[in-house]
C-alpha positions as CSV (number, residue, x, y, z in Angstrom):
1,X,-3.5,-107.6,-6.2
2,X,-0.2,-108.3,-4.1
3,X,0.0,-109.4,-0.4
4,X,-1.0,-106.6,2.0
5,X,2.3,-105.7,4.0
6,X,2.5,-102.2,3.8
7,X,2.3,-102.2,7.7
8,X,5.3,-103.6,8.2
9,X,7.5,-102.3,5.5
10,X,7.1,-99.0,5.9
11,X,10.4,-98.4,8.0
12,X,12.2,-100.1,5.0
13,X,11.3,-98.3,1.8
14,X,13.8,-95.8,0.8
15,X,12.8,-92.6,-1.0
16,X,14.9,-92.6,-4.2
17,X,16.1,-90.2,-7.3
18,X,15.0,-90.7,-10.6
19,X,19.1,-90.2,-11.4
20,X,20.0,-93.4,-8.8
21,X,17.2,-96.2,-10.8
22,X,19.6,-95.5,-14.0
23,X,20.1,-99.1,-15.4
24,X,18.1,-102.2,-16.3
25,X,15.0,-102.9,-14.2
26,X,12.8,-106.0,-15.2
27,X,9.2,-104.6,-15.3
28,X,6.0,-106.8,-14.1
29,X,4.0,-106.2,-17.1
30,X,0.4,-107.8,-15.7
31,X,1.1,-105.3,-13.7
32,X,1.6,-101.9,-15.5
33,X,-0.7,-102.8,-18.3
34,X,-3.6,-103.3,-15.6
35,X,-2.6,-100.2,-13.8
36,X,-2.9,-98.5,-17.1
37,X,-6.3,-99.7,-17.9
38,X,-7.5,-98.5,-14.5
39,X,-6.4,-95.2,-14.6
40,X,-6.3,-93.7,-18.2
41,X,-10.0,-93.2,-17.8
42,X,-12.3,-90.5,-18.8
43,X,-13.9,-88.8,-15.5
44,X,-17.0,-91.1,-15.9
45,X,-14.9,-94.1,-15.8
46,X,-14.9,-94.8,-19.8
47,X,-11.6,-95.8,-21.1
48,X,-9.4,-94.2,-24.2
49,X,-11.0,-95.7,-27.2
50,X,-10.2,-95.2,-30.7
51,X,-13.4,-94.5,-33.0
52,X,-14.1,-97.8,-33.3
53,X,-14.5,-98.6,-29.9
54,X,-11.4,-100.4,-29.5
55,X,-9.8,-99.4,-25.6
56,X,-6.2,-97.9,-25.9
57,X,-5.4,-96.9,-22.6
58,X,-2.9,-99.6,-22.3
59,X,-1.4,-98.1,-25.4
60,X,-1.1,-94.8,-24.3
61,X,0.5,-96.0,-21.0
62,X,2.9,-97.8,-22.3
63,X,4.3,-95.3,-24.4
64,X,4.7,-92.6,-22.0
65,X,5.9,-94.7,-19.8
66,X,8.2,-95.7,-21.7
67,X,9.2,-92.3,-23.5
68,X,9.9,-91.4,-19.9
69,X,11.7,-94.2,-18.6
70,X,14.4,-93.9,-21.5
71,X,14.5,-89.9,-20.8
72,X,15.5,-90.8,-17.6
73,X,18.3,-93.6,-18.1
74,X,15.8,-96.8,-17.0
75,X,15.5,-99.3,-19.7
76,X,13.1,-101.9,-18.9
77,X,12.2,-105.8,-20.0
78,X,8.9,-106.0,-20.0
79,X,7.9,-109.6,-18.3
80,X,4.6,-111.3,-18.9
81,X,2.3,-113.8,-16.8
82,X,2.8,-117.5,-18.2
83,X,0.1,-120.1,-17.1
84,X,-1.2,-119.7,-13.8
85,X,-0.6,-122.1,-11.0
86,X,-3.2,-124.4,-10.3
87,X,-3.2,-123.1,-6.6
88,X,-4.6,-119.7,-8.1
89,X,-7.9,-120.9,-9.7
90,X,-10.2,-119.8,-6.9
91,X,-8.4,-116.2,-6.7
92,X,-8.9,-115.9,-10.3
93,X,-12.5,-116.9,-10.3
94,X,-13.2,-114.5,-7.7
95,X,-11.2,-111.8,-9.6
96,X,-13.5,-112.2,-12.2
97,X,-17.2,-112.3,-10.4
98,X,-15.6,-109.2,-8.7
99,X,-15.1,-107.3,-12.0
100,X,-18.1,-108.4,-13.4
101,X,-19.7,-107.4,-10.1
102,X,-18.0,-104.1,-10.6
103,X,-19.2,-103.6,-14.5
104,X,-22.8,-103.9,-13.3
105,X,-22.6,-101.3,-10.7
106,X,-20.5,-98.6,-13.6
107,X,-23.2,-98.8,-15.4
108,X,-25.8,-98.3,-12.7
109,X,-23.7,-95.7,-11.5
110,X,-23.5,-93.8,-15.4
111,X,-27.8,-94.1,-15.4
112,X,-28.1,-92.2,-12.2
113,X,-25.7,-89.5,-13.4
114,X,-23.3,-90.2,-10.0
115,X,-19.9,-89.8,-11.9
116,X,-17.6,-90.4,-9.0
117,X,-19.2,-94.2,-8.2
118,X,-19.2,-94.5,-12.0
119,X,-15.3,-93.7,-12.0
120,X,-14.8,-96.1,-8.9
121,X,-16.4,-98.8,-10.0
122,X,-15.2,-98.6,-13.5
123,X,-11.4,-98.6,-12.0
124,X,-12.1,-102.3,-10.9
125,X,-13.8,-103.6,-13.8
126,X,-10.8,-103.4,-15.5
127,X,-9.1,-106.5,-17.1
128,X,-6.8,-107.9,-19.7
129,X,-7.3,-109.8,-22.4
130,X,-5.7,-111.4,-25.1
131,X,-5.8,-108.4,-27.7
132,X,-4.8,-106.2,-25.2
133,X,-1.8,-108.3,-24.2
134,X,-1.4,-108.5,-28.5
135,X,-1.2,-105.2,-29.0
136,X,0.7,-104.4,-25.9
137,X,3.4,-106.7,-26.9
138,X,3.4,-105.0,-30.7
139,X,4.0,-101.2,-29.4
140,X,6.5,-102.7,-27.0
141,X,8.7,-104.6,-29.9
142,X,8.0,-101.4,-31.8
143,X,9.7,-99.5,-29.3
144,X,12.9,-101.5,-29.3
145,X,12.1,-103.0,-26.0
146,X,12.8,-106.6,-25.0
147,X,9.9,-108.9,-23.8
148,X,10.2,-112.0,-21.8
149,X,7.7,-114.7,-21.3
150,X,7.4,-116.3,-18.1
151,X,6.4,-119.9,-17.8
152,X,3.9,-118.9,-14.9
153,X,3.9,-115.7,-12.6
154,X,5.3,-113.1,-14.4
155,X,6.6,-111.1,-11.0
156,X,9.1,-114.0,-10.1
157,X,10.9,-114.8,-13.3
158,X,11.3,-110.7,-12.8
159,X,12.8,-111.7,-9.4
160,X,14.4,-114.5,-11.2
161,X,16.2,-111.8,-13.7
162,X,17.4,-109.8,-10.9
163,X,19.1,-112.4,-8.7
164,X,20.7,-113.6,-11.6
165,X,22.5,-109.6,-12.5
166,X,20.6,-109.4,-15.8
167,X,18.4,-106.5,-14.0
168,X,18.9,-104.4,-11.3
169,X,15.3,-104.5,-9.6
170,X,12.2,-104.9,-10.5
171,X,9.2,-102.4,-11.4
172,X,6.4,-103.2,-9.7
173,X,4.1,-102.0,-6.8
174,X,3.4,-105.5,-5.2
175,X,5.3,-106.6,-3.0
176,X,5.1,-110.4,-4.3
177,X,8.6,-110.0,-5.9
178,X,10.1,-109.6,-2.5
179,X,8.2,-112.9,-1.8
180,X,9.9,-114.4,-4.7
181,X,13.5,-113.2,-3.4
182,X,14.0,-110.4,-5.8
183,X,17.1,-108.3,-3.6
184,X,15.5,-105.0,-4.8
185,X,11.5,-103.9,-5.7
186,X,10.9,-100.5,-7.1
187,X,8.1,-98.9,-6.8
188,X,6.3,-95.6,-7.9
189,X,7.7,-95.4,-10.8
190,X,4.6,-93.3,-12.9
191,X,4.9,-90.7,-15.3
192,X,3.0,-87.9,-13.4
193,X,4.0,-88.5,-9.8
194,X,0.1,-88.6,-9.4
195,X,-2.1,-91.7,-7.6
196,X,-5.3,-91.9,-7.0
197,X,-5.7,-93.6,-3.6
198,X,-9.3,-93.8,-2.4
199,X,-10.8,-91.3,-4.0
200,X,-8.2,-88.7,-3.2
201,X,-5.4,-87.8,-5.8
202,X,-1.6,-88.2,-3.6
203,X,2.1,-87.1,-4.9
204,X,3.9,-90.2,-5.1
205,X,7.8,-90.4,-5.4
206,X,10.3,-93.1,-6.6
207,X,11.3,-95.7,-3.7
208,X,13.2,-98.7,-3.2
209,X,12.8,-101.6,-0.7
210,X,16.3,-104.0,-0.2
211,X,15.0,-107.7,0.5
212,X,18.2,-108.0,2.6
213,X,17.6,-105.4,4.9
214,X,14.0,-105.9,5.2
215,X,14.8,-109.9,6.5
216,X,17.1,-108.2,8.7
217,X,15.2,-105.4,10.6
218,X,11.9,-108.0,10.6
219,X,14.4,-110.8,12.2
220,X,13.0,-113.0,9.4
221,X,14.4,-115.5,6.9
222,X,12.5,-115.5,3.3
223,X,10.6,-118.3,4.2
224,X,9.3,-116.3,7.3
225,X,8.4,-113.6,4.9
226,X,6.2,-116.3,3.2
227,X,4.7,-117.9,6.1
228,X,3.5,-113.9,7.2
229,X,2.0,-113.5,4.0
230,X,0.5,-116.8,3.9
231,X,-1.4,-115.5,6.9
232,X,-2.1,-112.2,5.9
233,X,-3.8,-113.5,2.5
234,X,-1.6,-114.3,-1.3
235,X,-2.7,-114.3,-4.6
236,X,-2.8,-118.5,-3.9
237,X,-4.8,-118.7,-0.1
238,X,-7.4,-116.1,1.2
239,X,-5.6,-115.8,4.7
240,X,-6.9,-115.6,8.0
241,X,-9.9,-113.4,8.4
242,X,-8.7,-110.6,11.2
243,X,-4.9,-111.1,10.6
244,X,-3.0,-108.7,9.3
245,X,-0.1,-108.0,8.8
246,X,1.7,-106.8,12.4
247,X,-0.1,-110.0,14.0
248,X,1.0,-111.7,11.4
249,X,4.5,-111.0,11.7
250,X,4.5,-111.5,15.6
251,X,3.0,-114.7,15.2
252,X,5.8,-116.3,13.2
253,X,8.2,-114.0,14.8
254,X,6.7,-116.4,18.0
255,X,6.8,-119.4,16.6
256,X,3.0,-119.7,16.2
257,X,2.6,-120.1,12.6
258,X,1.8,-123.3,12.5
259,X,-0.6,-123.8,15.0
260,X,-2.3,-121.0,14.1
261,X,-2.9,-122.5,10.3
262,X,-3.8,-125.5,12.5
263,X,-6.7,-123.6,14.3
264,X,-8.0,-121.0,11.8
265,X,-7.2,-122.4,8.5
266,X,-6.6,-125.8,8.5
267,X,-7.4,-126.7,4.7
268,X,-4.8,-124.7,3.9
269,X,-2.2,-126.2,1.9
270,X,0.8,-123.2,3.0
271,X,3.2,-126.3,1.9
272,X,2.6,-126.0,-1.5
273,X,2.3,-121.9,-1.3
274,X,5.7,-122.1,0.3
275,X,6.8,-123.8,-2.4
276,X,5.4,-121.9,-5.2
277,X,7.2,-118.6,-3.3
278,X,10.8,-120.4,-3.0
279,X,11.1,-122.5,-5.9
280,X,8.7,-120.6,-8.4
281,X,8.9,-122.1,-12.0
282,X,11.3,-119.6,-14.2
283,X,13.4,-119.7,-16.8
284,X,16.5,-118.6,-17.9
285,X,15.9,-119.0,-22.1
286,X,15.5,-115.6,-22.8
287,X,17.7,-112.6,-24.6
288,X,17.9,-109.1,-23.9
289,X,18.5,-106.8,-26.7
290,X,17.1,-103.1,-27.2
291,X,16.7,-101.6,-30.3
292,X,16.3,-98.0,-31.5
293,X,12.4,-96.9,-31.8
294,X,10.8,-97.8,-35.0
295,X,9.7,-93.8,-34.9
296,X,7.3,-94.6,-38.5
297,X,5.9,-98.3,-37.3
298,X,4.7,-96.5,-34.1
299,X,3.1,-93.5,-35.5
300,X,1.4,-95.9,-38.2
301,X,0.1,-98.0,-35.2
302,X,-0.9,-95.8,-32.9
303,X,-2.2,-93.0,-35.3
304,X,-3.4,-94.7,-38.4
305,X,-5.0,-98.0,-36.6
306,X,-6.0,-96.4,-33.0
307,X,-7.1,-92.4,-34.0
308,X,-3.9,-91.0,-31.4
309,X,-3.0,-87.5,-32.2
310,X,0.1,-87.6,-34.4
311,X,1.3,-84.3,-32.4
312,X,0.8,-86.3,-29.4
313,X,3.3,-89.0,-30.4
314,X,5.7,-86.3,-31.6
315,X,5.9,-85.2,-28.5
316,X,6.6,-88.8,-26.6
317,X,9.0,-89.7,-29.6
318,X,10.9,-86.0,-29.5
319,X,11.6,-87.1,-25.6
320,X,13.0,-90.8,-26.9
321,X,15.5,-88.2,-29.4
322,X,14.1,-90.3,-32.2
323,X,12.3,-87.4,-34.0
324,X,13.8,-86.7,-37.4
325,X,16.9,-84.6,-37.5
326,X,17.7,-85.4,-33.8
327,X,20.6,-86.9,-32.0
328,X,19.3,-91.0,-32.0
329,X,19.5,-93.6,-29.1
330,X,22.4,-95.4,-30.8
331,X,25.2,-94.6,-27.9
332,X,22.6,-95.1,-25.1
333,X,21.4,-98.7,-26.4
């Protein structure tokens, strides 16, 4: 779910052009996939499924994501989530009872007839699985993109990428990777400029947040930035109940982050957390190629094994200039 700093990064993200993001951005794929599966939904909360049941949302995501990614000059490698850290078991478990939590009350929600709760609740049942991830990882090779496995959290070997040049920032809407040290997070990036934020549909825009410049205005090294969210709550420790992320922030700014672990948390192990965030296992064995869309392998996926509309397809394909008799992607890959 990503560490809860939007209080004190607001001053620091920069609203940005579709035309300035042209370029290579390393794309948390946990990530998009999930926020895919959330949203593609039918007003009742049901999912895109193909007659057979199968959910496709993912699917559908992906490629008009990525149909309008390319239209725009962004090509993206895809990163996945390796093993998780052994420090995230109890986050995980409760991620799960959560869902399942959340699955029992769509479905009380769909008896009663009360389609807005059944749309809510549906939203966090979501999860991904290994056919998901499969097929994800199918449409994505048939669409010439690169993918990159991670050896554990997917978000800093995309931080990883971008410190090294490969990428220019990465895609994501946590702010974890600014955790990991990735210089530059972008985030917003959807195809319809259109969130859902607590129950109320928003126009969201592209912007960018500099690592650099955040550290600077906060008065903060990175491992500030870690100790802050270590209070405020990670994907590894539940925080401090009542501290977010302004008192946060003043108390390491003070000097108090210790003691206050001390006091309110003291089975806390923020050594190891620190740790994880600075030194993160990545790794630097990967290629990145792209390839031209494989224009009949996607329409025999998406059309003949998951019931898509083949006009549909066209339509994402014709924006990708890969349609028959158009101008290809040669000179921009």
């Amino acid at each position: 779910m990503g560490v809860a700093f939007r209080d004190i990064l607001g001053d620091y993200k920069e609203p940005v052009s579709w035309e300035s993001l042209a370029g290579t951005g390393a794309l948390d794929a946990h990530n998009a996939i999930y926020q895919f599966l959330s949203i593609i939904r039918q007003p009742d909360g049901t999912p895109l499924m193909d007659q057979e049941g199968r959910v496709t949302s993912h699917l559908s995501g992906i490629l008009f994501r990525s149909a309008n990614f390319i239209e725009k000059g962004i090509r993206t490698v895809w990163v996945f989530d390796g093993s998780p850290p052994e420090i995230k078991k109890d986050t995980i478990q409760e991620r799960r009872v959560i869902r399942e939590h959340a699955g029992e009350k769509w479905q009380e929600a769909l008896e009663r007839g009360d389609t807005e709760a059944a749309y809510k609740h549906a939203r966090s049942s979501s999860r991904i699985d290994e056919e998901v991830l499969r097929t994800s990882r199918e449409l994505l090779d048939l669409l010439g993109l690169p993918c990159v496995q991670a050896p554990s959290e997917g978000e800093a070997q995309a931080a990883h990428m971008v410190k090294r040049g490969d990428c220019r920032y990465v895609v994501s809407q946590d702010y974890d990777t600014l955790l990991f040290g990735s210089p530059v997070l972008a985030r917003n990036l959807t195809v319809s400029g259109k969130r859902k934020i607590r129950g109320r549909t928003i126009s969201v825009t592209p912007e960018r947040i500099m690592l650099p410049l955040v550290l600077k205005g906060l008065a903060l090294t990175r491992e500030d930035l870690v100790k802050v969210a270590i209070l405020v709550g990670t994907d590894f420790n539940s925080g401090i109940r009542g501290v977010g992320a302004k008192t946060a922030l003043r108390l390491v700014q003070s000097g108090e982050f210790e003691q206050t672990i001390q006091e309110k948390a003291p089975d806390t192990d923020w050594e190891t957390i620190m740790d994880f965030f600075i030194n993160p296992p990545v790794t630097d064995g990967y290629s990145l190629e792209w390839k031209i869309p494989n224009r009949e392998g996607i329409l025999r996926m998406l059309c003949d094994r998951y019931d898509f509309s083949p006009e549909r397809i066209e339509r994402a394909l014709g924006g990708m200039d890969v349609k028959s008799g158009q101008k290809t992607l040669d000179s921009w890959f």
